[in-house]
N, C-alpha and C positions, 0 to 999 in steps of 0.2 A: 675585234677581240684578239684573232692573232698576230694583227700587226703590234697590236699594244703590248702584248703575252714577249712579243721577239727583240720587241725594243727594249725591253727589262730585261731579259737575260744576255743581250748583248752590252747594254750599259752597266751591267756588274761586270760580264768578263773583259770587256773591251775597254782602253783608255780613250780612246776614238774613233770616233766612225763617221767617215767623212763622205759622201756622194757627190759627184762631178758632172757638169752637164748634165742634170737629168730634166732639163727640157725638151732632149731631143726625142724622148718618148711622145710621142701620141695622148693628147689628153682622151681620145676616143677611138674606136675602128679597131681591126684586128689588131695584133701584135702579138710577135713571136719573140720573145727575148732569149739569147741564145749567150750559155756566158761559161766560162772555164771552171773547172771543178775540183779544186785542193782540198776542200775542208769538208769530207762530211755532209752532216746535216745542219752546219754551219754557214754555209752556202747559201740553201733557202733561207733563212731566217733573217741574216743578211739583205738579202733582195726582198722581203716582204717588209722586210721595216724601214728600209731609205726608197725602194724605186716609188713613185708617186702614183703609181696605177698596182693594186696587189694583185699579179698576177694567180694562174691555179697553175702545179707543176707535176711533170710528169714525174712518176718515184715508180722504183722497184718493185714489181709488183714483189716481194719477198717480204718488205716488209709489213704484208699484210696476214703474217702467218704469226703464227700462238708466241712462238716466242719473240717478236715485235709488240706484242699486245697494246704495253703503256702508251707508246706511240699511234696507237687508233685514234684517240681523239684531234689529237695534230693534227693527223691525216685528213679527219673530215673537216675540220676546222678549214685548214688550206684548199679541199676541196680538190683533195691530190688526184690524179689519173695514175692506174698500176701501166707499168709498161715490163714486158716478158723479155730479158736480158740472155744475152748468150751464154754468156760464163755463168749463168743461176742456172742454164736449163732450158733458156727457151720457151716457147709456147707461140700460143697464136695474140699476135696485136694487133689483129683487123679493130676490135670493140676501142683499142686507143684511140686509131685513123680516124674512127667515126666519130668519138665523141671530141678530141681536138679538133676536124674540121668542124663539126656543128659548134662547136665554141667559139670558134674564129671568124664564123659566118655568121655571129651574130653579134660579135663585136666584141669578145673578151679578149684578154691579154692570159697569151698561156705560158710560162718558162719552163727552158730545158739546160740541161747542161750539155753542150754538142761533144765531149768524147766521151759521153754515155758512163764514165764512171770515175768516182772519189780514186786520187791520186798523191803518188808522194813523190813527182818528181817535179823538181823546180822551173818546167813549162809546160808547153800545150803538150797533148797528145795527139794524133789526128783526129781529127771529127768525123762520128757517124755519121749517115747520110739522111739520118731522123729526120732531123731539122729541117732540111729542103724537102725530103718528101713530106711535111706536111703541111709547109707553104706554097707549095706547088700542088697538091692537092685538092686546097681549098677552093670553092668556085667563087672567086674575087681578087680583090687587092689586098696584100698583107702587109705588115712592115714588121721585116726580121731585125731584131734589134741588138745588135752587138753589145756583153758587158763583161769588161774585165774586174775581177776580183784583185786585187793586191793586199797579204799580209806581210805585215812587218815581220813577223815571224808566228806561223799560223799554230801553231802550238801553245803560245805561253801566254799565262793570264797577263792583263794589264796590256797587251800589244796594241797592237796598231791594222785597221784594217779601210781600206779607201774603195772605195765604189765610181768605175768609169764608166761613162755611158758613151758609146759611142757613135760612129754614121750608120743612119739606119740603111740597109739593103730594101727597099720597095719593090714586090716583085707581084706580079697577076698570074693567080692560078687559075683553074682551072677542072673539070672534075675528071680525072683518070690523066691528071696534068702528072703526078708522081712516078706514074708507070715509065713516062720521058726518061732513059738510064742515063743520057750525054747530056742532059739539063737538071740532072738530080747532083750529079759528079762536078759539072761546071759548077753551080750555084755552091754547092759544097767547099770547093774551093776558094770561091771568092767571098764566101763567109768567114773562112780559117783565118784568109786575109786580112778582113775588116778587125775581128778577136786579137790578132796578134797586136794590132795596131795599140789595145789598150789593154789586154792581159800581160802577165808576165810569162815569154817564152826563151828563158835562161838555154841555154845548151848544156850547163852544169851548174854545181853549187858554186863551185869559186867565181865564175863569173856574178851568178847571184848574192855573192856574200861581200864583193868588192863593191859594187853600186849599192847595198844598202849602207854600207860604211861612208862612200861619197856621196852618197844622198843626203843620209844625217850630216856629216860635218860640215855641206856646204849649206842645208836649210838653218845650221845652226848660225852661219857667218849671215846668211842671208836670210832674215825672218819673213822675206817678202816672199818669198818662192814656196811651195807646198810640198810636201816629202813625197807624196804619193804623183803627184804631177813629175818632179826630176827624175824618178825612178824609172816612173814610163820612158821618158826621154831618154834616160839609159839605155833599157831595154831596146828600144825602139834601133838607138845606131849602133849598138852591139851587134843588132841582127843584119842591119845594112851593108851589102856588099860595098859601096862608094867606096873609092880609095880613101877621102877625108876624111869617111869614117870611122873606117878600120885605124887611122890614124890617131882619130881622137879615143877611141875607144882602148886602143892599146897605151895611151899616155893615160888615161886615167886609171886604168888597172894597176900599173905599172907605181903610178905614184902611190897610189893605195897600200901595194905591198911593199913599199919601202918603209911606208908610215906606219905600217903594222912592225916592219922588222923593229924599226925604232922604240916601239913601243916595247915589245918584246927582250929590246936590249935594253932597256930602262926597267926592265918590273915592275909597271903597272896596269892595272884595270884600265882595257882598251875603252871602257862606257865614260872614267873618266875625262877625257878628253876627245872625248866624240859630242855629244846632245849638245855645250856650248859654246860661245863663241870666245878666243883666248881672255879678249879684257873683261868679259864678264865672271871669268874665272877667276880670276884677281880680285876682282871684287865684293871679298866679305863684310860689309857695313852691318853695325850693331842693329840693326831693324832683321836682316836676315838670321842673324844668331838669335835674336829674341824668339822671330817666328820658327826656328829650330827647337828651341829651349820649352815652347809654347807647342807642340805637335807632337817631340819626338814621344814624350808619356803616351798619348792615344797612338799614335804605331806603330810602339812595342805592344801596351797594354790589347790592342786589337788584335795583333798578328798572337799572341800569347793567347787570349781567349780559342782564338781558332787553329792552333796549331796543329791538334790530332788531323782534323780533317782536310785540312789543307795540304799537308805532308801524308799521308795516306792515299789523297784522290792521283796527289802529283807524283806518290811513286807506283800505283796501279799505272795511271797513264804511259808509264813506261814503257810497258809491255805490249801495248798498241801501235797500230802503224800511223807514221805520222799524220797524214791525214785524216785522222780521226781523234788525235790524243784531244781537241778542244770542244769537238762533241761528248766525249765519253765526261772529259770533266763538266760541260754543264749541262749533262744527264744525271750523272752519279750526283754533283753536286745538289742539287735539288733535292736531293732527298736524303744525301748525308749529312747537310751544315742543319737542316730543323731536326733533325735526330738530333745530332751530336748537342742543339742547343738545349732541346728538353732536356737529355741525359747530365749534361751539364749544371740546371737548375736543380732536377731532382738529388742528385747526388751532392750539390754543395747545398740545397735545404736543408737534407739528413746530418751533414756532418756539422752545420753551424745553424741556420733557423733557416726557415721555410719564406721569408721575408729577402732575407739575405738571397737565396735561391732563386728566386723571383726577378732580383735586382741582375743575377746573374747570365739567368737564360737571356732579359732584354738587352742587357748591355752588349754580350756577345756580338749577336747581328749588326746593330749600330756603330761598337767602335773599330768590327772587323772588316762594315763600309766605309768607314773615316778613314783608316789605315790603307785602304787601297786608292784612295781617293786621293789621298795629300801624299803617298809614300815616293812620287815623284819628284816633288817640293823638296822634299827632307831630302833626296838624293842629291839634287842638285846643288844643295849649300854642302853637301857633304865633298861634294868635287872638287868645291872650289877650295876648301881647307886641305885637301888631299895635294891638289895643282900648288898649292902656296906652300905648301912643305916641303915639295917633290925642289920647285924651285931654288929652294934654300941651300937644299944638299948639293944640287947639283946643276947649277942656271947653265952652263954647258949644251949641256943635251937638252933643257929645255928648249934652246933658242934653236938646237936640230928638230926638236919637235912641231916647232912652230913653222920653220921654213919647210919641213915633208906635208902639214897640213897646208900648208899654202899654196902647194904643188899641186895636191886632189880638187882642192877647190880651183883652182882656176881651171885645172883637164875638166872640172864636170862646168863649172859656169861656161865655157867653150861648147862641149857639146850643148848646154840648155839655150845657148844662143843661135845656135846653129839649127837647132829643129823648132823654134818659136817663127 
C-alpha cells in the first residue's frame, strides 16, 4: 500500500521518474541502502516506489511528536525506525542499533540517508558514521548499497527525478564489530566514495547549473543517451582531479556560458532552445499545430480551474528551504486541491445550478491532470514557432546560436565518451 500511496503522489508531481541499475540490489539477504538527501520526505518516497526491494527507514525520531501527527500513519505504514539526532537534541539510539541489527539479521532491507539530514546545498555533505556502524554491527554479511538521488530541479512541479543504483560495498560484521573506531571511519569513507560515484556532488551551483544545461542540449541532439546518466558523467569528471579532465570539464563550462551569453544577447527564453534538437525546431507541420489547436483549450481550461491553489501552494512554498519546497507542496497539496475542488462545486452550484456544480468540482481534477500531463507537448510546438520567428528577424545570431550549441555538445559528448 505505501509503495502504491508513493507512486501516485510522485506521478502527479513528477514528469519522470526513472531507476538505473536496480538489479544491483539483492533480491534477498540484508541490505543497507545508503543514499544522499536533497529533498525532504521526498527522498523516501522516491526509494519506496522505484527500488525493487521496499526497504523500512530510519526517520527523525521528531517526527513522531504531536505536531508531525498527520504523518503517523506514513510512518507505520513504512515501518519507519525513530533515530535521536544531534541538532534535535539528542537522546539515546541503542533501541535503533538493536532493532536495525535484528532486521538485518534476518534478512530486511533497511535505508538511510548517510549525512543524517535534508539539505539545500547542490552536493554531498559528509556522511555520518550511522551507516558503517550498523553494518558492522550486524553479526553477518550485509550489502551496503549505494544510491544516488538526481533532481532536475528538486523543487519544481513537473521536474525530472533519476534513481542510481550503485556498486554494492559487501562487508561481514560482526557483534561489537561497530565499537571498531578505524573500521567504522575507513568503511565510512569508502562509502562517501562509492555515493559520490552516482549522487550529485557539485562544489557549487554554477558548476551544477552548467551541466544541467549541457546535459539537456546534448540529450536533446542525442535521443540515445539518458539525462540523468550524462549528468552523472558530468559530475563525475567535474570532481576528477586527471588533467584530461579538468580539461574537458573546463571546455564544457566554458562553452556553456558563452551559449548562455548568446542567448542573453538575443532575448530569449533559454528553455527555448535547450529541450530540442535545432532541425526539430524548424519543424512546425500542420499535424503539430492541429495537436496544438486540439490541447491548448484543456491546458488553459485545466490550469484556470486550478489556479487558486496552484499559485497559493507555489507562493507559500517560497518561504521554505529549498529542500523541502516539494514536500511541503505535496503535503499541503493533498489537502488543498479536494478542498478547493468541493469549494469550487459548491459555490459554482449556488450561483448557476447544483448540476453545473457538480460538472465542475469533477472536471477540475481531470483537466488540471490533462494540463500537467500534455503541458510539455504544447511547450514544445510553442519553441519551435518562437525558433521560427526569432530566425526570421535575425538568422545572424541564429547561426551564432547554433555554432555555441554545437560547442556544449561536443565538450559534453567528449566527456560521455570518455567515462563510458
Amino acid at each position: 500500500m505505501i509503495r502504491a500511496l508513493c507512486r501516485l503522489l510522485l506521478h502527479l508531481f513528477f514528469s519522470t521518474v526513472r531507476v538505473h541499475n536496480p538489479e544491483r540490489i539483492p533480491s534477498s539477504g540484508a541490505v543497507l541502502v545508503v543514499a544522499n538527501h536533497h529533498s525532504g520526505l521526498v527522498d523516501p518516497a522516491v526509494l519506496i516506489s522505484t527500488l525493487p526491494r521496499t526497504p523500512r527507514f530510519l526517520a527523525k525520531a521528531v517526527l513522531w511528536d504531536a505536531k508531525y501527527l498527520p504523518l503517523r500513519p506514513l510512518l507505520a505504514l513504512a515501518r519507519a525506525i525513530p533515530v535521536h539526532r544531534q541538532k534535535d537534541g539528542g537522546g539515546d539510539n541503542s533501541s535503533m542499533f538493536v532493532a536495525t541489527h535484528e532486521a538485518l539479521q534476518q534478512g530486511d532491507a533497511i535505508a538511510l540517508f548517510g549525512e543524517g539530514v535534508s539539505h539545500d546545498m547542490p552536493g554531498l555533505l559528509d556522511l555520518r558514521t550511522g551507516a558503517a556502524r550498523i553494518a558492522l554491527g550486524v553479526d553477518g554479511p550485509v550489502t551496503i548499497q549505494p544510491v544516488g538521488l538526481i533532481y532536475d530541479d528538486r523543487a519544481r512541479y513537473r521536474s525530472q527525478v533519476s534513481v542510481y543504483v550503485g556498486e554494492p560495498l559487501e562487508v561481514l560484521g560482526t557483534i561489537d564489530g561497530d565499537e571498531d573506531r578505524d573500521a567504522v571511519v575507513a568503511l565510512t569513507d569508502q562509502l562517501h566514495q562509492r555515493l559520490e560515484e552516482v549522487a550529485p556532488s557539485w562544489d557549487n551551483w554554477r558548476q551544477h547549473d552548467n551541466a544541467r544545461i549541457a546535459a539537456r542540449l546534448t540529450v536533446a541532439e542525442r535521443p540515445d543517451l539518458d539525462y540523468a546518466d550524462v549528468l552523472t558523467k558530468l559530475n563525475n569528471t567535474v570532481d576528477d582531479e586527471h588533467p584530461e579532465a579538468r580539461r574537458l570539464a573546463t571546455a564544457m563550462c566554458d562553452a556553456v556560458e558563452r551559449f548562455e551569453d548568446e542567448v542573453d544577447r538575443i532575448g530569449i527564453d533559454l528553455d527555448v532552445v535547450v529541450d530540442e534538437p535545432v532541425e526539430r525546431l524548424e519543424q512546425v507541420n500542420r499535424r503539430s499545430l492541429l495537436e496544438s489547436l486540439i490541447w491548448w483549450p484543456v491546458v488553459w481550461i485545466g490550469r484556470l480551474l486550478n489556479l487558486v491553489p496552484f499559485f497559493a501552494i507555489r507562493f507559500a512554498a517560497r518561504t521554505q528551504k529549498l529542500n523541502i519546497r516539494a514536500t511541503f507542496k505535496i503535503l499541503v497539496g493533498i489537502f488543498a486541491y479536494p478542498l478547493w475542488w468541493i469549494g469550487l462545486g459548491v459555490v459554482v452550484g449556488w450561483l448557476a445550478h447544483p448540476i453545473i456544480g457538480l460538472v465542475a468540482a469533477i472536471s477540475a481534477p481531470v483537466l488540471g491532470y490533462l494540463s500537467a500531463r500534455v503541458h510539455n507537448r504544447i511547450r514544445h510546438i510553442a519553441n519551435r514557432l518562437s525558433v521560427e520567428s526569432f530566425r526570421e528577424i535575425d538568422p545572424d545570431a541564429g547561426s551564432a546560436l547554433v555554432a555555441h550549441r554545437s560547442l556544449v555538445v561536443a565538450a559534453t559528448e567528449a566527456i560521455v565518451n570518455r567515462a563510458t
